[in-house]
SEVOKE-585580 format. One record per residue: residue number from 1; residue in three letters; x, y, z of N, C-alpha, C in turn. Coordinates in steps of 0.05 Angstrom, whole numbers, plus 5000, padded with zeros to 4 digits. Each point is the difference from the previous one (the first is absolute). Last residue first. Example, Ala and Ser with C-alpha at 12.3 -4.5 7.8 and 13.67 -1.06 7.14 Angstrom:
# SEVOKE-585580
(2; ser; (5257; 4955; 5142); (5016; 5024; 5001); (4985; 5022; 5014))
(1; ala; (5006; 4885; 4999); (4982; 5024; 5000); (5018; 5024; 5000))
# end
This chain:
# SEVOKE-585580
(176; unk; (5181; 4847; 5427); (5009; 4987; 5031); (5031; 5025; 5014))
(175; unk; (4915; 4974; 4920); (5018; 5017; 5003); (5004; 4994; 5024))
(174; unk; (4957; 4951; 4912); (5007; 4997; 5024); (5018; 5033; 5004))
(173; unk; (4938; 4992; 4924); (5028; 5004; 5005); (4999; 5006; 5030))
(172; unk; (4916; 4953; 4929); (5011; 5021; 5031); (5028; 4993; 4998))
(171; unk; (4946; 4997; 4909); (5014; 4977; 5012); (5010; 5016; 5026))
(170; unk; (4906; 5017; 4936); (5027; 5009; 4999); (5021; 4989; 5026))
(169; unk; (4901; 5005; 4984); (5013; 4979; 4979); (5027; 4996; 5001))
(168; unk; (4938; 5078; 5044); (5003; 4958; 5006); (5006; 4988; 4991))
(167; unk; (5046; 5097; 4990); (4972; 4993; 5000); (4998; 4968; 5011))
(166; unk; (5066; 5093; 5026); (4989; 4971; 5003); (4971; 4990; 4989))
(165; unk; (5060; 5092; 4973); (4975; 4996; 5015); (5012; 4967; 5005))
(164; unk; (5081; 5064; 4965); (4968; 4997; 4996); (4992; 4980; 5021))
(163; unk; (5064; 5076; 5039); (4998; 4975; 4978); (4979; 4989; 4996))
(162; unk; (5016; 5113; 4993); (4993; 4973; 5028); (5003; 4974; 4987))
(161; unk; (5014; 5085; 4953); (5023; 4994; 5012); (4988; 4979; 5027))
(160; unk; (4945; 5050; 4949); (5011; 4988; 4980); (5028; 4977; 5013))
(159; unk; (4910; 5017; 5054); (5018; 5018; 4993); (5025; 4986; 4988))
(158; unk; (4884; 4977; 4996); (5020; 4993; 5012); (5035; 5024; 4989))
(157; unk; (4895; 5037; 5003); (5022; 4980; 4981); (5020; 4992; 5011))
(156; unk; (4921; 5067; 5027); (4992; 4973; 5004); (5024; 4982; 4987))
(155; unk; (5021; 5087; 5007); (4997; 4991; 5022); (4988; 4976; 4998))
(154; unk; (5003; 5054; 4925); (5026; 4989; 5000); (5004; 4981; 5033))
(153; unk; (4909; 5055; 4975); (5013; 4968; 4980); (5026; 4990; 5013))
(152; unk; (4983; 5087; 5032); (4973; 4972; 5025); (5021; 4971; 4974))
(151; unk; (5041; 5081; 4977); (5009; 4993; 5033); (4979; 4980; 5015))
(150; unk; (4970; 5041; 4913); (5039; 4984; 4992); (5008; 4987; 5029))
(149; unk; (4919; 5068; 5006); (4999; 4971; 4990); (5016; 4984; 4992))
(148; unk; (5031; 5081; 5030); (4987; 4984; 5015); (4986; 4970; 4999))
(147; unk; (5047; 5066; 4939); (5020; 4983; 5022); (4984; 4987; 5012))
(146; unk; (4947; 5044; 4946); (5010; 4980; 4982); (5025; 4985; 5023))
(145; unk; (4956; 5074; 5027); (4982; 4982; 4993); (5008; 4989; 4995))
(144; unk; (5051; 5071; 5005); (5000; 4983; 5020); (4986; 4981; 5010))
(143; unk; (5017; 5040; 4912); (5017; 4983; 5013); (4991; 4993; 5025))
(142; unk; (4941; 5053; 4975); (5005; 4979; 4976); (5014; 4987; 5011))
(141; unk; (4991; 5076; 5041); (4980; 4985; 5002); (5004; 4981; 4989))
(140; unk; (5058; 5067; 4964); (5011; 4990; 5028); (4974; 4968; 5024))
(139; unk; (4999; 5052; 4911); (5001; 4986; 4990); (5015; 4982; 5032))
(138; unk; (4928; 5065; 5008); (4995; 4991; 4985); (5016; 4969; 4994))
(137; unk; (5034; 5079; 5031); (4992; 4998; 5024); (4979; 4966; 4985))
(136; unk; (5043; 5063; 4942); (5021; 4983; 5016); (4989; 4984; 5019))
(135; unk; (4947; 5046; 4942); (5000; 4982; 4987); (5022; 4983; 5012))
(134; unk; (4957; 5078; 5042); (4980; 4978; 4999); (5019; 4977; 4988))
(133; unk; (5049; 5075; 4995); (5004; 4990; 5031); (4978; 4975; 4994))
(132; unk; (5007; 5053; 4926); (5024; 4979; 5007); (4998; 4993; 5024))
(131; unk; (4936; 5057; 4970); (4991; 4970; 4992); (5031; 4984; 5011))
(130; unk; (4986; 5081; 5071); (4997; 4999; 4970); (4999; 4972; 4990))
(129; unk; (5005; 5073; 5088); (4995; 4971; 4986); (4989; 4995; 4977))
(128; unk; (5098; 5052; 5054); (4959; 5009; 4988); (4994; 4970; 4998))
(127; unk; (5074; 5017; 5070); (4996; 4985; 4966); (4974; 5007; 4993))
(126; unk; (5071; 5029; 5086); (4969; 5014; 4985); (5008; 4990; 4966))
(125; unk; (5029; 4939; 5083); (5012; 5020; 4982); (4976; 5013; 4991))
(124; unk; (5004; 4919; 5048); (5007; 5020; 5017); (5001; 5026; 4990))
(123; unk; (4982; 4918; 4961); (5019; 4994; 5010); (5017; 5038; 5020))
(122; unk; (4902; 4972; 4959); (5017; 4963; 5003); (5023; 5005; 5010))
(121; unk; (4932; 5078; 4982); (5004; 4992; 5029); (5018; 4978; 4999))
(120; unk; (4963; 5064; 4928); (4981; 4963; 5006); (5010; 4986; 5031))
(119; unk; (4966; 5097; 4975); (5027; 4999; 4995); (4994; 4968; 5010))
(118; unk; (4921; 5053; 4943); (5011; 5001; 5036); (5032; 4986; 4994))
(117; unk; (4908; 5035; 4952); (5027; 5001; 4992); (5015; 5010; 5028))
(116; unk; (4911; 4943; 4948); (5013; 5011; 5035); (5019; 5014; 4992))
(115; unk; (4934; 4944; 4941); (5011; 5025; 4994); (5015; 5022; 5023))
(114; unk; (4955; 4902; 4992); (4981; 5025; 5011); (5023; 5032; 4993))
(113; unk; (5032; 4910; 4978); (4977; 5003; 4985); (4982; 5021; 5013))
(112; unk; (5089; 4984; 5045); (5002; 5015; 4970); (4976; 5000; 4984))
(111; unk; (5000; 4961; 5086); (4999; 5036; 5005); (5000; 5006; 4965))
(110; unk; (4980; 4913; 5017); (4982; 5016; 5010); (5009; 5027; 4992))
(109; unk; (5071; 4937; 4978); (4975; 4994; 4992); (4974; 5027; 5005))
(108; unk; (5069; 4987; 5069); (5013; 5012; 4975); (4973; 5005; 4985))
(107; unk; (4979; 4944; 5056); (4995; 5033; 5017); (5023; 5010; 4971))
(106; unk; (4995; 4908; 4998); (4983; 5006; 4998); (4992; 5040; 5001))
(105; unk; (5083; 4953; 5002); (4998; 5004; 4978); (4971; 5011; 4997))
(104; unk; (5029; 4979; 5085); (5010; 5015; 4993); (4999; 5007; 4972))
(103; unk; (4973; 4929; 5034); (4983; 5013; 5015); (5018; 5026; 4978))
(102; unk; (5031; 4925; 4990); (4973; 5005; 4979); (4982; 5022; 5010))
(101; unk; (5088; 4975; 5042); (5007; 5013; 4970); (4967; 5010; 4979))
(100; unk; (5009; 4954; 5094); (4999; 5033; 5004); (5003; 5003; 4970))
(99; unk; (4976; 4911; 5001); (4992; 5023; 5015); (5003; 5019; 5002))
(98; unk; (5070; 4949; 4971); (4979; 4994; 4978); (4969; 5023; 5006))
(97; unk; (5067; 4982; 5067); (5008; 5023; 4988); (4992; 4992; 4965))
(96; unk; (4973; 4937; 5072); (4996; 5020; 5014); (5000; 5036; 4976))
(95; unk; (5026; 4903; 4979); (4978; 5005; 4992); (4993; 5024; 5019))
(94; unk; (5081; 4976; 5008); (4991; 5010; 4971); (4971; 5003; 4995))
(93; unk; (5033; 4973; 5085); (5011; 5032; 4989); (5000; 5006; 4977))
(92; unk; (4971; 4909; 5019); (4987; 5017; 5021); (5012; 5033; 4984))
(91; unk; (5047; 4926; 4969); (4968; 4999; 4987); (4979; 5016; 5024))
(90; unk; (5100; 4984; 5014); (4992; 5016; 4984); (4973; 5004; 4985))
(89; unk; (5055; 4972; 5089); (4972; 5000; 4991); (4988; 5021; 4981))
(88; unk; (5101; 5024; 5001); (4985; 4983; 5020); (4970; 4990; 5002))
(87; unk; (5068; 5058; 4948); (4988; 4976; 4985); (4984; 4982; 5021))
(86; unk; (5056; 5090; 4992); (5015; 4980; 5017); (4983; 4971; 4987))
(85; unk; (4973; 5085; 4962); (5024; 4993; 4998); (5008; 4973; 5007))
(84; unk; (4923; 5029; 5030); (4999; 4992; 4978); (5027; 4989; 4977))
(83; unk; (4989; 5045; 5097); (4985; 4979; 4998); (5003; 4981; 4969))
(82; unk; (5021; 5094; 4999); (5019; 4976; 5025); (4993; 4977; 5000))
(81; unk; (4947; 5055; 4974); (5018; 4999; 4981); (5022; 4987; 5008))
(80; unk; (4924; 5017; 5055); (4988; 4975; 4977); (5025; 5003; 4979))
(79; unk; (5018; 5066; 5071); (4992; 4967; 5014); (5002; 4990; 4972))
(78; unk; (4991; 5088; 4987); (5022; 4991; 4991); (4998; 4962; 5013))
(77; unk; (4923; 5045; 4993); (5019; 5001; 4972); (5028; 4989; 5004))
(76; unk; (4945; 5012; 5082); (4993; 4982; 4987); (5013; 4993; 4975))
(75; unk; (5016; 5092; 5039); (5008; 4973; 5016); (4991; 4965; 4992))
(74; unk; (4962; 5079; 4962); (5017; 4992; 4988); (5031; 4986; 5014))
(73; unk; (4898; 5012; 5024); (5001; 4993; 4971); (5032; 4990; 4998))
(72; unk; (4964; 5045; 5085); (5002; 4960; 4996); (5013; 4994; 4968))
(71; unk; (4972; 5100; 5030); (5020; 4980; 5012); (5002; 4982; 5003))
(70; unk; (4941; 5033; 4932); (5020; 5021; 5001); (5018; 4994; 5021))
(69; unk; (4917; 4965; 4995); (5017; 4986; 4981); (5025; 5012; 4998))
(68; unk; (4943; 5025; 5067); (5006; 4971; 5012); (5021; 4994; 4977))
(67; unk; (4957; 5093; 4989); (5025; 4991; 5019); (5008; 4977; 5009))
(66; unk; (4919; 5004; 4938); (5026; 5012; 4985); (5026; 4999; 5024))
(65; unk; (4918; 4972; 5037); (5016; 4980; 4977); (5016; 5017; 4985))
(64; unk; (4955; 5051; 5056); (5011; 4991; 5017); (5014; 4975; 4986))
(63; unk; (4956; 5056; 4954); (5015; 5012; 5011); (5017; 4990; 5017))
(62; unk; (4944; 4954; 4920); (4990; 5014; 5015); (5027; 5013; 5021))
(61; unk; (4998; 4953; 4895); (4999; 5004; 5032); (4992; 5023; 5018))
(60; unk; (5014; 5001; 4895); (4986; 4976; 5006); (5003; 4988; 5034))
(59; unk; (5048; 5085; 4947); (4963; 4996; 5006); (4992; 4976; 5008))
(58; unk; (5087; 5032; 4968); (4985; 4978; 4990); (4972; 5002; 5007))
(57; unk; (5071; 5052; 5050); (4987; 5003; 4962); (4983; 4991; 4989))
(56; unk; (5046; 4982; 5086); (4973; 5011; 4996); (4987; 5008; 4985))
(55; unk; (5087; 4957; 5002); (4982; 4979; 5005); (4976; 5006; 4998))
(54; unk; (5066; 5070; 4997); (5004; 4980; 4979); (4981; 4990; 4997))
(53; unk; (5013; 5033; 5086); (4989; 5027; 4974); (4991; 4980; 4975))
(52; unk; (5051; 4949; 5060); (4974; 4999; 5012); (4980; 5031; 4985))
(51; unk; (5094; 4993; 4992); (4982; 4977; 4987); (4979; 5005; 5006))
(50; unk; (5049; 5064; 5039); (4993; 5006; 4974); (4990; 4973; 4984))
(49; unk; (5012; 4992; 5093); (4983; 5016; 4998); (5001; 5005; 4971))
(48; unk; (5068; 4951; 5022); (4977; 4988; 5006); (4976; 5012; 4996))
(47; unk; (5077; 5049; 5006); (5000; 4975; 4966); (4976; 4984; 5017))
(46; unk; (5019; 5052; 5077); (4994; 5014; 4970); (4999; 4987; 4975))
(45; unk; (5026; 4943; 5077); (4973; 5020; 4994); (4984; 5010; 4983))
(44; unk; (5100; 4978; 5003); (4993; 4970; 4992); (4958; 5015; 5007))
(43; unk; (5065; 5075; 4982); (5003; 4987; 5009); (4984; 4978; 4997))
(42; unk; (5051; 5057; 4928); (4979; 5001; 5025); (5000; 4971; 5008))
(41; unk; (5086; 5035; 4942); (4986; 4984; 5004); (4973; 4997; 5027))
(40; unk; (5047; 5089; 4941); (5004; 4978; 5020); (4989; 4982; 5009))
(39; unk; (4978; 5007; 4906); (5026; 5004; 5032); (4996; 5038; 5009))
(38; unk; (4943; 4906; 4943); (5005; 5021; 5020); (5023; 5006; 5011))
(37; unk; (4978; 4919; 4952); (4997; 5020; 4985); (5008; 5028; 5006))
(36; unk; (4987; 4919; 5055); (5033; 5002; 4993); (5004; 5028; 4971))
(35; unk; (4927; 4954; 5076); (4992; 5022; 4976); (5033; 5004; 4993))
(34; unk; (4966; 4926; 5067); (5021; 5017; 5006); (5001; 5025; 4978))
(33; unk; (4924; 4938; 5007); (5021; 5000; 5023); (5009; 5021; 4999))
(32; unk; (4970; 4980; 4908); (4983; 5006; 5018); (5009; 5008; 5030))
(31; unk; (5066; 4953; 4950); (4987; 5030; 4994); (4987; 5002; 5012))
(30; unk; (5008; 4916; 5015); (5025; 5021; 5012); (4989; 5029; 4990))
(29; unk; (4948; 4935; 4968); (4991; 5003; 5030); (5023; 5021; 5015))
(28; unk; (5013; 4970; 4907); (4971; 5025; 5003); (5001; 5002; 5030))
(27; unk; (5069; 4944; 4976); (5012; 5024; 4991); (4969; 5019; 5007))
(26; unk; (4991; 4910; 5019); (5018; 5005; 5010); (4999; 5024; 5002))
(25; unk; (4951; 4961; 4934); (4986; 5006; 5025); (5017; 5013; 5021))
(24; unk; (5044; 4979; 4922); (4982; 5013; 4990); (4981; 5005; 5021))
(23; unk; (5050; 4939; 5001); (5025; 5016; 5007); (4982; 5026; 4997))
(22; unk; (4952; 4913; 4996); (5015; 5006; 5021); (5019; 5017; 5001))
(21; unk; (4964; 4976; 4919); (4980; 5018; 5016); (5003; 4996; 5036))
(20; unk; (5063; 4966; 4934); (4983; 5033; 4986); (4986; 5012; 5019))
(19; unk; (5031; 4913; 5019); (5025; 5018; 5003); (4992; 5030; 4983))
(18; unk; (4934; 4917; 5008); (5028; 5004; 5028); (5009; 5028; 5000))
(17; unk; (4961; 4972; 4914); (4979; 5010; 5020); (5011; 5008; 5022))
(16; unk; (5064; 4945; 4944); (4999; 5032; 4983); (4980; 5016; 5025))
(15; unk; (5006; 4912; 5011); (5024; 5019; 5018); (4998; 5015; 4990))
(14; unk; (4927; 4947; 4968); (4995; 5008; 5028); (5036; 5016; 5012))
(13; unk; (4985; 4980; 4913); (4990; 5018; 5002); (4988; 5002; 5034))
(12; unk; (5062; 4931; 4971); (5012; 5029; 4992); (4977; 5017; 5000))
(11; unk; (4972; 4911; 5007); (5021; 5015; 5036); (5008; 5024; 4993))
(10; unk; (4942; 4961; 4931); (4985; 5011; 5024); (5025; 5004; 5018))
(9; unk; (5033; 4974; 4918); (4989; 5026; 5000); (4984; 5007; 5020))
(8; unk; (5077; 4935; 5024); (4988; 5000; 4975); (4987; 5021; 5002))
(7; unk; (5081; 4940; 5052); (4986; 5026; 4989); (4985; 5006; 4974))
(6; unk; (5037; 4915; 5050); (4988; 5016; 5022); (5004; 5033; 4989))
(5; unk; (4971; 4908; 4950); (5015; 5026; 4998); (4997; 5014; 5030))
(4; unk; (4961; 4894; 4995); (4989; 5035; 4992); (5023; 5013; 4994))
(3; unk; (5011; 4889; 4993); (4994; 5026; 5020); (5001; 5028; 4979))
(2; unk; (4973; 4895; 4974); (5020; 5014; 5001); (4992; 5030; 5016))
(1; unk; (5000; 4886; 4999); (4983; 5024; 5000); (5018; 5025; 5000))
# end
């Protein structure tokens, strides 16, 4: 019998997913944090407070959920990039950041079809929002759908590098 490749097009698009959108959550949650745009760099508060401006754009929360997302959000960004990186119960943190990516494409979506002209908030910076952000934010969803489901399949398959299976027919190798 012959064994799997231990690389083929679903693992390379689950490390391509890993490492885009774990460096890519990383880098937004730090911005956001620390506004590295600014100098002199304000403080960890203040950049909290101008997300949470950001977050209020959107219209789609209420006051006290705009400040919940505005300090959890991007403490969380970086976690799940970390998280994602490292690979640990990866079918949890992908399917987690499959979630925020659709959430996040969703409220893109919304603001640019209602004609908002608000700043999109992804990485701290005053980015207008425009079709390129829908169509990055868009192709960023994708992948991290596609890691995810790549990360349930590739989980049910024995690992290329395990020895094969014992079936009943097959002769036991005493081991002592």
């Amino acid at each position: 019998m012959m064994q799997s490749s231990p690389f083929n097009l679903r693992r390379a698009i689950i490390w391509l997913g890993r490492l885009v959108l774990g460096g890519i959550f990383i880098y937004a949650g730090y911005a956001k944090i620390f506004l590295p745009i600014m100098h002199p760099r304000p403080s960890v508060g203040v950049a909290l407070a101008f997300f949470a401006l950001q977050v209020g754009s959107y219209q789609l929360l209420p006051p006290w959920g705009v400040n919940f997302v505005a300090h959890t959000l991007p403490f969380a960004e970086v976690a799940l990039g970390l998280l994602l990186i490292v690979g640990w119960r990866l079918r949890i943190w992908s399917t987690l950041a499959s979630l925020l990516m659709l959430g996040f494409f969703a409220a893109v979506v919304r603001s640019y079809a209602m004609g908002m002209q608000i700043n999109c908030g992804c990485f701290a910076n005053p980015e207008p929002l425009t079709g390129m952000t829908v169509l990055r934010d868009g192709l960023l969803a994708a992948l991290a759908v596609a890691m995810t489901v790549f990360a349930f399949i590739e989980a049910r398959k024995p690992h290329p590098w395990s020895p094969p299976a014992q079936t009943a027919g097959s002769p036991q190798i005493p081991t002592s």
